[in-house]
TIDO-760722 format. One line per field, with one value per residue (C-alpha): residue number from 0; residue in three letters; x, y, z. Coordinates in pm, 1 decimal. Layout:
// residues N
k	NUM; ...
r	ALA; ...
east	X; ...
north	Y; ...
up	Z; ...
***
This chain:
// residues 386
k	0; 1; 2; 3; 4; 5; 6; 7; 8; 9; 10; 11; 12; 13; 14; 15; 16; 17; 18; 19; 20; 21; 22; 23; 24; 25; 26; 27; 28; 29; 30; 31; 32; 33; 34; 35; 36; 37; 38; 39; 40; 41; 42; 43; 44; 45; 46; 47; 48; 49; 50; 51; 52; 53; 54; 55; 56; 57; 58; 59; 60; 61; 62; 63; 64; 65; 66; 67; 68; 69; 70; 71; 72; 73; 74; 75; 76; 77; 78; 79; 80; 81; 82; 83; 84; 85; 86; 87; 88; 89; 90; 91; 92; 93; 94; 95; 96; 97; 98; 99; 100; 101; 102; 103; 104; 105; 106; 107; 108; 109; 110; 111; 112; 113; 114; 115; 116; 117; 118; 119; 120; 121; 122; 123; 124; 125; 126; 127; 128; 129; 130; 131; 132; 133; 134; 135; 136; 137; 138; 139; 140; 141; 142; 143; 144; 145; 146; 147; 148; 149; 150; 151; 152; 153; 154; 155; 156; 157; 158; 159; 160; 161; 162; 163; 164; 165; 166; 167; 168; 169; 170; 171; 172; 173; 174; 175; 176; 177; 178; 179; 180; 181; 182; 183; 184; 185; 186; 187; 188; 189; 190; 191; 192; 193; 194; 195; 196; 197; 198; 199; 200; 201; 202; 203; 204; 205; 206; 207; 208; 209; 210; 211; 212; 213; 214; 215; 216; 217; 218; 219; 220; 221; 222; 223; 224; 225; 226; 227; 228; 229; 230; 231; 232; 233; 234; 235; 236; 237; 238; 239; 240; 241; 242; 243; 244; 245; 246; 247; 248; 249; 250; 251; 252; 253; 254; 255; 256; 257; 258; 259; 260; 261; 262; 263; 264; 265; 266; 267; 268; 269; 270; 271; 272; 273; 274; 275; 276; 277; 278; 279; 280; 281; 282; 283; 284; 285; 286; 287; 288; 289; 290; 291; 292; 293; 294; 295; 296; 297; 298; 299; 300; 301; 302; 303; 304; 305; 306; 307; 308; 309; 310; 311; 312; 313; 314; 315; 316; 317; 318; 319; 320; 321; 322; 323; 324; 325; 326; 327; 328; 329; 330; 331; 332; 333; 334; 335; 336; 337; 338; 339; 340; 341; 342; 343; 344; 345; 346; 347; 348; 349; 350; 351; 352; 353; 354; 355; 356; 357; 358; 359; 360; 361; 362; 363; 364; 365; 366; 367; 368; 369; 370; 371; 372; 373; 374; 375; 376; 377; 378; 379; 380; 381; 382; 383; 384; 385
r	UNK; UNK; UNK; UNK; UNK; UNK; UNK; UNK; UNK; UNK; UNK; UNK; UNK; UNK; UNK; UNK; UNK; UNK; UNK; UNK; UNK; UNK; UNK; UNK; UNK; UNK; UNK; UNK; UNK; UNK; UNK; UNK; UNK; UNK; UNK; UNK; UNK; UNK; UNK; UNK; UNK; UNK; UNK; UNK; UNK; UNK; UNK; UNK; UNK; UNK; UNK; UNK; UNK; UNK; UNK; UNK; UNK; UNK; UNK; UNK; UNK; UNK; UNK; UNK; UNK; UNK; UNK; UNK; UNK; UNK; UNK; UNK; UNK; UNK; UNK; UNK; UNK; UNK; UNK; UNK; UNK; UNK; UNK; UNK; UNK; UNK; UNK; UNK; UNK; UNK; UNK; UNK; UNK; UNK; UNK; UNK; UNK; UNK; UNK; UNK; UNK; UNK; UNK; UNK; UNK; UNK; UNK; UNK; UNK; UNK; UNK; UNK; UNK; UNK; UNK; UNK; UNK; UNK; UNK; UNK; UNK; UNK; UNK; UNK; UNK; UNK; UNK; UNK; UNK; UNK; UNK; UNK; UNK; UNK; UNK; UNK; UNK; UNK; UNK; UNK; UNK; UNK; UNK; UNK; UNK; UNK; UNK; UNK; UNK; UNK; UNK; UNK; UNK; UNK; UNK; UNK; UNK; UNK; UNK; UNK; UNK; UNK; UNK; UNK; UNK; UNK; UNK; UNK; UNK; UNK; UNK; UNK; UNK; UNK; UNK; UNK; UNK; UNK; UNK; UNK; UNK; UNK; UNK; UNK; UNK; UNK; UNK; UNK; UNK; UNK; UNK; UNK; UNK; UNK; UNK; UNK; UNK; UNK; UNK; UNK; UNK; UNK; UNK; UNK; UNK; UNK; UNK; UNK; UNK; UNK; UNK; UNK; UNK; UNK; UNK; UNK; UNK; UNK; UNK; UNK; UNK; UNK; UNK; UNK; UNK; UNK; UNK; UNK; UNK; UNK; UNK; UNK; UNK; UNK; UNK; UNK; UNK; UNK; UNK; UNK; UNK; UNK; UNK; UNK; UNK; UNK; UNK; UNK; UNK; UNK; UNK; UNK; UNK; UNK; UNK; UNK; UNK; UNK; UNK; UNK; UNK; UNK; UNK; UNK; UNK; UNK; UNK; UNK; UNK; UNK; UNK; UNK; UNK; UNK; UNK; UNK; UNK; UNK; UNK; UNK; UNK; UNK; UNK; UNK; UNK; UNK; UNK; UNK; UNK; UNK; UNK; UNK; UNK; UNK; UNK; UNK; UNK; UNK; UNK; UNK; UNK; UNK; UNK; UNK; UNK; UNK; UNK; UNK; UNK; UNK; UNK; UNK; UNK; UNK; UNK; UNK; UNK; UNK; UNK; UNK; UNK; UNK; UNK; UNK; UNK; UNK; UNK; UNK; UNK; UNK; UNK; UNK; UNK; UNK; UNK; UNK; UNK; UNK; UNK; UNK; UNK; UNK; UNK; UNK; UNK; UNK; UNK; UNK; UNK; UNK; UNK; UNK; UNK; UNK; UNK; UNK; UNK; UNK; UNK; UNK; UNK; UNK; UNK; UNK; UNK; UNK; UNK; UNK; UNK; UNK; UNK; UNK; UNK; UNK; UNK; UNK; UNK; UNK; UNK; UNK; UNK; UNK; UNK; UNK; UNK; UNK
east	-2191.4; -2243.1; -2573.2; -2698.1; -2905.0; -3114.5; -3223.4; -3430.3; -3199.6; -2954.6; -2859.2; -3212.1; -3187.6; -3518.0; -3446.1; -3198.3; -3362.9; -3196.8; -2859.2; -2850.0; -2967.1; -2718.7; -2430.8; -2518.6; -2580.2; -2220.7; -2098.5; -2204.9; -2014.0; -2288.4; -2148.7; -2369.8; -2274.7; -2505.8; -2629.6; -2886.4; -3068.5; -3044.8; -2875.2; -2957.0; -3078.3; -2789.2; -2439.5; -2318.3; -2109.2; -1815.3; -1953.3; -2203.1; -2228.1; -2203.5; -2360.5; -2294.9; -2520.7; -2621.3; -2794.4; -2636.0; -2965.0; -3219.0; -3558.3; -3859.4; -4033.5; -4373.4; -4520.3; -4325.6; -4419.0; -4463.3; -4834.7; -4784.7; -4682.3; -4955.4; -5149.3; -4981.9; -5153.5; -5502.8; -5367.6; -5449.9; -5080.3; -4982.5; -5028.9; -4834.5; -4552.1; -4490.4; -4472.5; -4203.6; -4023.8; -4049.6; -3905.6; -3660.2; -3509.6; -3177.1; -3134.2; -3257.6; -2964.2; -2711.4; -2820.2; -2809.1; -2464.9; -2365.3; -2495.6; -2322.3; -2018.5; -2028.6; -2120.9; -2441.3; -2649.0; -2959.4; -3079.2; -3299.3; -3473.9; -3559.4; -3949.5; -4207.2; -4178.0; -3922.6; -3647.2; -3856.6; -3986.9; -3644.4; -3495.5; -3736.0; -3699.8; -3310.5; -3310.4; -3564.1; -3282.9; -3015.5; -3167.0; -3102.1; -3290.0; -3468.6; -3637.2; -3833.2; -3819.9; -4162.2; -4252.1; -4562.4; -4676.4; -4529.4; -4781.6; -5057.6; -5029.7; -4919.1; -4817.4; -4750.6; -4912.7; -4839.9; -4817.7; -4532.1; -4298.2; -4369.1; -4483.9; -4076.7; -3972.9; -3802.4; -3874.3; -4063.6; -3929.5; -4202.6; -4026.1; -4386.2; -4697.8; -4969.2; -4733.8; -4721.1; -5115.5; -5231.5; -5031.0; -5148.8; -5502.0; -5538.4; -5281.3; -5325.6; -5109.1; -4757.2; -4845.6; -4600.9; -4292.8; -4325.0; -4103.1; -4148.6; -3823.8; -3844.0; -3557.8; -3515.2; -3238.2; -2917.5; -2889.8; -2583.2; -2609.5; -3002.7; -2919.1; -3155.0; -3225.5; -3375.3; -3766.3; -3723.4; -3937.0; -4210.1; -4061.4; -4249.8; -4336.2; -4455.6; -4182.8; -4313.0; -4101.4; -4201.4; -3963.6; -4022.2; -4089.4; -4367.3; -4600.0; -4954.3; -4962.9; -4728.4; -5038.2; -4862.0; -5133.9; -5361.4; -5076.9; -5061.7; -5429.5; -5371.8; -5140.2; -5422.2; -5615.1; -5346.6; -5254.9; -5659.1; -5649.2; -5323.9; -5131.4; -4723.8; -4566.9; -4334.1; -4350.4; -3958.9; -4031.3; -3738.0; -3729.1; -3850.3; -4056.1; -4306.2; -4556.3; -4324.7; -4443.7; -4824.7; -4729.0; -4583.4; -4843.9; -5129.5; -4924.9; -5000.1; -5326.7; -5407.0; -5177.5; -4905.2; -4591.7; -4415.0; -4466.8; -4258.0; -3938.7; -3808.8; -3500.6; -3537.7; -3280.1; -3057.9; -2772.5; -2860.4; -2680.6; -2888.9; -3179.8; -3101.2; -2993.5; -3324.7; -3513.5; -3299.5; -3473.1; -3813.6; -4097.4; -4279.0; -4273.5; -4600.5; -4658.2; -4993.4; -4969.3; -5256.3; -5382.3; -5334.6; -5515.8; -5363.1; -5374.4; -5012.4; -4963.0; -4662.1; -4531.9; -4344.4; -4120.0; -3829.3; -3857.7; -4128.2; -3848.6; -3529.8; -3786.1; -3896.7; -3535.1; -3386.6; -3682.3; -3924.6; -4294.8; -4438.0; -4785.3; -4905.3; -5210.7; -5184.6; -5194.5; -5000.5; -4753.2; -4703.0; -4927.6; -4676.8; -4438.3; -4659.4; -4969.0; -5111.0; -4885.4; -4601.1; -4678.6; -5034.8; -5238.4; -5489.5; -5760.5; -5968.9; -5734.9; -5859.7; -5681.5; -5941.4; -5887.0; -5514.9; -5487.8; -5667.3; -5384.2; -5125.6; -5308.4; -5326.6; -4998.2; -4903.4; -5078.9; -4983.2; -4819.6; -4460.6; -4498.0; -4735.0; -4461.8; -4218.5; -4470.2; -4505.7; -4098.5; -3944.0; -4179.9; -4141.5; -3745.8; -3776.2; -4024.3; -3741.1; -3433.3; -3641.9; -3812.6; -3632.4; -3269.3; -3095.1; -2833.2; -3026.2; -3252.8; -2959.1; -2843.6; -3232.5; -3202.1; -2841.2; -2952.3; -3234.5; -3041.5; -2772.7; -3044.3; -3207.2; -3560.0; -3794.5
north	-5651.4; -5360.7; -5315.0; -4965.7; -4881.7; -4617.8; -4392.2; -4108.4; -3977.5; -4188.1; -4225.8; -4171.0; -4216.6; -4431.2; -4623.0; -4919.8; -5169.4; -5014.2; -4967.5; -5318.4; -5435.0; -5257.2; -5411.8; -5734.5; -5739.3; -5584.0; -5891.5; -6159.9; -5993.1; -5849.1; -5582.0; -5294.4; -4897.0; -4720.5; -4393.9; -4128.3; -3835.8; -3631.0; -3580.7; -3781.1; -3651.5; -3749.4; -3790.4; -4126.4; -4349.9; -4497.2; -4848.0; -4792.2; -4818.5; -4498.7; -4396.2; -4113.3; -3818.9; -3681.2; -3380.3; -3211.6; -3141.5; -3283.2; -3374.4; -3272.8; -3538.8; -3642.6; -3440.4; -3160.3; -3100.6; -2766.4; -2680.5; -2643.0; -3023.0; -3098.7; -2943.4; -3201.3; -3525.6; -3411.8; -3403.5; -3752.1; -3983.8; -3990.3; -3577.0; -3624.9; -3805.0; -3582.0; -3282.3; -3456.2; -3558.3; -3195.9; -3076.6; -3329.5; -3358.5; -3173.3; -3470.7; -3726.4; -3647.1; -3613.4; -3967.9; -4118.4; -4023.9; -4128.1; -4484.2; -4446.3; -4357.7; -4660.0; -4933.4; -5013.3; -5318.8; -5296.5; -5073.3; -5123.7; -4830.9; -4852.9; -4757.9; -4692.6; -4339.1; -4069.3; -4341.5; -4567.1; -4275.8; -4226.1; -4526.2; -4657.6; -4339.4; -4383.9; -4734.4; -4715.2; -4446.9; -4668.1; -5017.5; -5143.6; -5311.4; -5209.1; -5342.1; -5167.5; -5218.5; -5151.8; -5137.4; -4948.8; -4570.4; -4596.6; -4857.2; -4802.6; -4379.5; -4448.4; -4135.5; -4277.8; -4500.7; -4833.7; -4903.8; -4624.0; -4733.8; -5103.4; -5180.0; -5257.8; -5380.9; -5692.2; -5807.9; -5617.4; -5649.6; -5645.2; -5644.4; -5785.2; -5959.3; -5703.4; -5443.4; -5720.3; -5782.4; -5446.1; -5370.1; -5695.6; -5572.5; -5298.2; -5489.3; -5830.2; -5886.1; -5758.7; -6135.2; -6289.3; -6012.8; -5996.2; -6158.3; -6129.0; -6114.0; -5973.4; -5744.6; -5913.1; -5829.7; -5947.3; -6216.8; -6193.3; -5825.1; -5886.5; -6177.9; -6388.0; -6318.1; -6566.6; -6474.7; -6270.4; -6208.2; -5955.9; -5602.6; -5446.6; -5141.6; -5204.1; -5040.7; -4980.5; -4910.6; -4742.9; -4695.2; -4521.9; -4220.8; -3963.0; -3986.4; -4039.4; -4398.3; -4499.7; -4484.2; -4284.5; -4081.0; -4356.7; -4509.3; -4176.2; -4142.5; -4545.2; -4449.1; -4236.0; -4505.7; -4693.7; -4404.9; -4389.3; -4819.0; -4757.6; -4973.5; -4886.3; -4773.1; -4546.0; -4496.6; -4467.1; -4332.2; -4364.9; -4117.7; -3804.6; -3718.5; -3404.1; -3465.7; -3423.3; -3102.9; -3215.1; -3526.5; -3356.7; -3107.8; -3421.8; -3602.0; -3283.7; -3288.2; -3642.9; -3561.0; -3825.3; -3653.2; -3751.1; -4098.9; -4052.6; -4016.6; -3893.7; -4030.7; -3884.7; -4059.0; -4361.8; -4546.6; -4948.9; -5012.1; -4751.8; -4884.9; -5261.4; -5158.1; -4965.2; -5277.9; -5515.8; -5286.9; -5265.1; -5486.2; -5481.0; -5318.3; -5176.7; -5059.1; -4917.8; -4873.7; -4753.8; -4679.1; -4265.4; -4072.5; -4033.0; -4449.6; -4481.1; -4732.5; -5007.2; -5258.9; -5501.3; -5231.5; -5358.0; -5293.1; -5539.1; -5778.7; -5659.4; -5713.2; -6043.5; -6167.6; -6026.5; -6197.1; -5846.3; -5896.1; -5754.8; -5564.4; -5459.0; -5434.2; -5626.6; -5323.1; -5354.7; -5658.7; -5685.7; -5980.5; -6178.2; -6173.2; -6117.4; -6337.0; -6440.9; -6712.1; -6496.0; -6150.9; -6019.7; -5850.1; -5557.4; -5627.5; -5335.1; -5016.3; -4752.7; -4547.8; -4791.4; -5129.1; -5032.0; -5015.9; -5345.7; -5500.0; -5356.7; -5473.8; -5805.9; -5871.8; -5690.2; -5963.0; -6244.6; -6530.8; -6561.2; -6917.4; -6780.5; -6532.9; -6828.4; -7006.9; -6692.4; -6550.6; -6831.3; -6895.5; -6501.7; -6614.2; -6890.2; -6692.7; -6438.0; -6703.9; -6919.1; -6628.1; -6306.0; -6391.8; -6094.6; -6303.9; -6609.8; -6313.4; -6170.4; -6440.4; -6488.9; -6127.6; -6154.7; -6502.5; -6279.9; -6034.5; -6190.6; -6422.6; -6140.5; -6362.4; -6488.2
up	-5957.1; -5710.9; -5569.9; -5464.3; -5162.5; -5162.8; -4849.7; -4814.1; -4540.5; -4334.3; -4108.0; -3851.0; -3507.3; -3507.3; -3811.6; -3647.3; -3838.0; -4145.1; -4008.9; -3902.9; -4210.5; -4404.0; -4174.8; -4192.4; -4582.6; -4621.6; -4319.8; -4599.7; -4863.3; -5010.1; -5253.2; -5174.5; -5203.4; -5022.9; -5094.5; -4905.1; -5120.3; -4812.8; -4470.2; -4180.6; -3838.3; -3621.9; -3674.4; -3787.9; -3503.1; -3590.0; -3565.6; -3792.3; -4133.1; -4396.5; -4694.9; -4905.8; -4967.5; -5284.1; -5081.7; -4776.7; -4632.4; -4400.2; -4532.9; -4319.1; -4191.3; -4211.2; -3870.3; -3930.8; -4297.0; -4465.7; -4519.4; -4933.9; -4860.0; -4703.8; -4992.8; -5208.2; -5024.8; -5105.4; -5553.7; -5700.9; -5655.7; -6055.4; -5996.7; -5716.8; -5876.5; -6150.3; -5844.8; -5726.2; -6038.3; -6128.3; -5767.0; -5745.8; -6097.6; -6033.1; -5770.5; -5990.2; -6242.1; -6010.5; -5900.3; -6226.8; -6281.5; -5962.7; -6059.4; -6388.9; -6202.9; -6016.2; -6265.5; -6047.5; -6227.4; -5911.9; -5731.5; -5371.0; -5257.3; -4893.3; -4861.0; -5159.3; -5068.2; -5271.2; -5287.2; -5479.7; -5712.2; -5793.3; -5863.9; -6108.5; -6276.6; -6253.5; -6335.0; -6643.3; -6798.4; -6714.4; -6820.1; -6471.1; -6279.2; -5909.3; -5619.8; -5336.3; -4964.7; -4812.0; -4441.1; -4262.8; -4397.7; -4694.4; -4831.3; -4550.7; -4659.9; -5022.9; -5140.0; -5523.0; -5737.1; -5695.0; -6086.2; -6106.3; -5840.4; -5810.2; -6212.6; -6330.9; -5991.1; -5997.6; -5665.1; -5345.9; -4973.3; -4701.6; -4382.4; -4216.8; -4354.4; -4247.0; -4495.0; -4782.8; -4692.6; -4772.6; -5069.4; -5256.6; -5134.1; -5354.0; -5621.0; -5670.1; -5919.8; -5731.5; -5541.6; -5710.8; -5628.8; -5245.0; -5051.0; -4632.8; -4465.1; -4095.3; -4007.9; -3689.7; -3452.1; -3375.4; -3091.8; -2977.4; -2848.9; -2728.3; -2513.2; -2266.3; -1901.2; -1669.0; -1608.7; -1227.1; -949.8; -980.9; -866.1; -576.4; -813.2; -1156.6; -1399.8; -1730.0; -2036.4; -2351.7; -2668.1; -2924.9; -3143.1; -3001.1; -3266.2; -3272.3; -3417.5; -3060.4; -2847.4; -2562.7; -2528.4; -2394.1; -2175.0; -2010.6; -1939.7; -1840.1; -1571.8; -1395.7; -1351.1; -1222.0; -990.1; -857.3; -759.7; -608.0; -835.2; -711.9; -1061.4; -1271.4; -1651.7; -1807.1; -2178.8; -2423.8; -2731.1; -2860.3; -3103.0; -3229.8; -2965.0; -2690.6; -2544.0; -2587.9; -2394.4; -2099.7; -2058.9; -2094.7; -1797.0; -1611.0; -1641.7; -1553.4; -1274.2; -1356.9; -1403.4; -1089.9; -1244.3; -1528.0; -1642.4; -1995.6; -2153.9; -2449.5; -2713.4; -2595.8; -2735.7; -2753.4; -2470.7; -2279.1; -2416.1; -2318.9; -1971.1; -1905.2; -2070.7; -1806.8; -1515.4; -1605.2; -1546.7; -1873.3; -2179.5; -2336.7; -2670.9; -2728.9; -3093.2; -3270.9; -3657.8; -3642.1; -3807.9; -4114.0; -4149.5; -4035.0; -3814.1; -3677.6; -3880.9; -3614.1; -3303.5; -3282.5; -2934.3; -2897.9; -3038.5; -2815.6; -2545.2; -2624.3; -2653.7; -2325.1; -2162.0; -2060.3; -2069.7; -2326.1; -2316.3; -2685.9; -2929.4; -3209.4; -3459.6; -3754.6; -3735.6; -3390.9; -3394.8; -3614.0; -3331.4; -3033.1; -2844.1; -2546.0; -2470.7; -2546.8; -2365.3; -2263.5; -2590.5; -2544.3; -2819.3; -2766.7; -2664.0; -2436.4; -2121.7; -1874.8; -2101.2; -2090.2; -1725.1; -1672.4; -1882.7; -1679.2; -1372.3; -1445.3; -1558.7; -1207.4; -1043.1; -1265.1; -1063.1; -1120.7; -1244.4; -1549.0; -1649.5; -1659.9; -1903.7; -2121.2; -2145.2; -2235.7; -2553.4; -2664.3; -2659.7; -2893.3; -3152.9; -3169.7; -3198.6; -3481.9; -3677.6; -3617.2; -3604.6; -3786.4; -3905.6; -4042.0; -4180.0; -4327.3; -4527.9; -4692.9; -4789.6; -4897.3; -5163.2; -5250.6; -5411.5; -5553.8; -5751.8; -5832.3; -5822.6; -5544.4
***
């Protein structure tokens, strides 16, 4: 029995966890054909894996949306569905008879967003059966109601508990569908480091899309602080993102920019070497102000394995993967609070870091080995029940 996948757009640069995901499933046999309703924003690497697209065009995202969009939001969700449905119909046939084409029994729609719209419409004219992946906007910013995409679902993916937490909130009775299963990342690429010596300037690492829920904004006004005590430091920010301009011109005025350098978009193995050279990584997540917010970085995990401090809040799911005996947690976020942190951990004794590393290490390798992760998800599927 094939299994579709189903992606709003894929492959995205900042989406890894999927990609992974996707090539480990097919690595246990799984036998999955994956398909994307639109373009992705980058061009697919030969390593990775491919899906085919029903669409040749890229879907906006969410910070760059059109203002009749926008409009959308504020219409009650079941009005909001039948929008869509209505926009999106041509696509929706062209997806059923791809699905007929292939003999597809299931199919798994990565986030309760369009994808999940979709397929339960697909799979109700089909008499197949569907699932839903669910992760951090899409159930935090539901755009839907739950009772249309989730109502049929066989079984619901959370890939953290605070996601899972809030969608049996407002829905008690989807309890019984949710299985948690971390994404996780692979082990043997991320590997261990022994803790090392305390670098004479503080290199701080952020990674990650420039969005509003990332914090960056209060690491930024952070670094003044840091600049004023006369902490020795340099910021090394990996990604890009819609706030990018706004950024730069807010390290200018807090007078930081010599302190920073912008990477913009990395490979992995760019990533992991810049990761290997830092001091610390900090993720300053926040709820924006939409109510989107982190599920669990997978940069928080890469640095956890390789053995990097970690400085984060516990927004989201971070704190399933991250506390104090682990990395150094900012409960109460501000640019002042923020700065503190990074203090401290400057001045932590290199003993206490050796404490600290070596239990982040063996969170990841027990709870969020991609592999061992993979296979749960794999058994999941093929018995179709939790």
């Amino acid at each position: 029995m094939t299994i579709a996948f189903l992606y709003s757009s894929f492959p995205k640069w900042s989406e890894t966890f999927l990609r992974q995901d996707l090539a480990l499933l097919l690595e246990q046999g799984l036998p999955i054909h994956a398909i994307s309703l639109f373009s992705g924003d980058c061009e697919p690497q030969a390593d990775w894996p491919k899906a085919e697209v029903l669409q040749k065009t890229k879907v906006p995202s969410v910070s760059v949306q059109s203002s009749s969009a926008k409009r959308i939001n504020f219409l009650p969700k079941q009005l909001r569905a039948w929008i869509s449905l209505l926009k999106h119909r041509k696509l929706l046939d062209t997806l059923v008879e791809r699905l007929k084409q292939l003999g597809i029994k299931h199919i798994h729609a990565e986030f309760a967003d369009l994808p999940a719209l979709l397929a339960a419409q697909a799979a109700k004219r089909l008499n197949i059966s569907y699932s839903v992946g669910i992760h951090a906007f899409d159930v935090h910013c539901a755009k839907y109601p739950a009772a249309t995409i989730f109502g049929d679902a066989r079984f619901i993916t959370a890939c953290n508990q605070a996601a899972a937490d809030a969608l049996i909130a407002t829905n008690p009775s989807l309890k019984s569908k949710i299985a948690v299963i971390h994404h996780g990342i692979d082990l043997q690429k991320w590997t261990f480091d022994d803790c090392q010596p305390p670098k004479p300037i503080c290199k701080i690492a952020f990674v990650g899309r420039l969005v509003p829920k990332k914090g960056l904004d209060i690491l930024i006004r952070a670094l003044h602080y840091l600049k004023v005590s006369g902490i020795e430091f340099s910021l090394e920010i990996v990604g890009s993102g819609p706030l990018e301009d706004e950024l730069k011109e807010l390290a200018n005025q807090q007078q930081v920019v010599e302190f920073i350098h912008w990477h913009g978009v990395q490979p992995p193995e760019n990533v992991r070497a810049i990761l290997r050279q830092s001091s610390c990584l900090c993720a300053p997540s926040v709820v924006a102000p939409n109510g989107d917010r982190d599920g669990i970085p997978n940069t928080v995990l890469e640095a956890m394995a390789v053995g990097l401090p970690v400085i984060a809040t516990p927004v989201g799911g971070i704190a399933e993967a991250l506390s104090n005996d682990k990395g150094w947690m900012i409960d109460f976020l501000s640019p002042l609070q923020l700065a503190n942190t990074l203090t401290t951990f400057a001045s932590t004794p290199f003993e206490e870091r050796q404490r600290r590393i070596p239990n982040a290490r063996k969170l990841i390798e027990s709870d969020f080995d991609a592999r061992k992760l993979a296979r749960n998800r794999a058994k999941l599927f093929i018995d179709g029940k939790l």
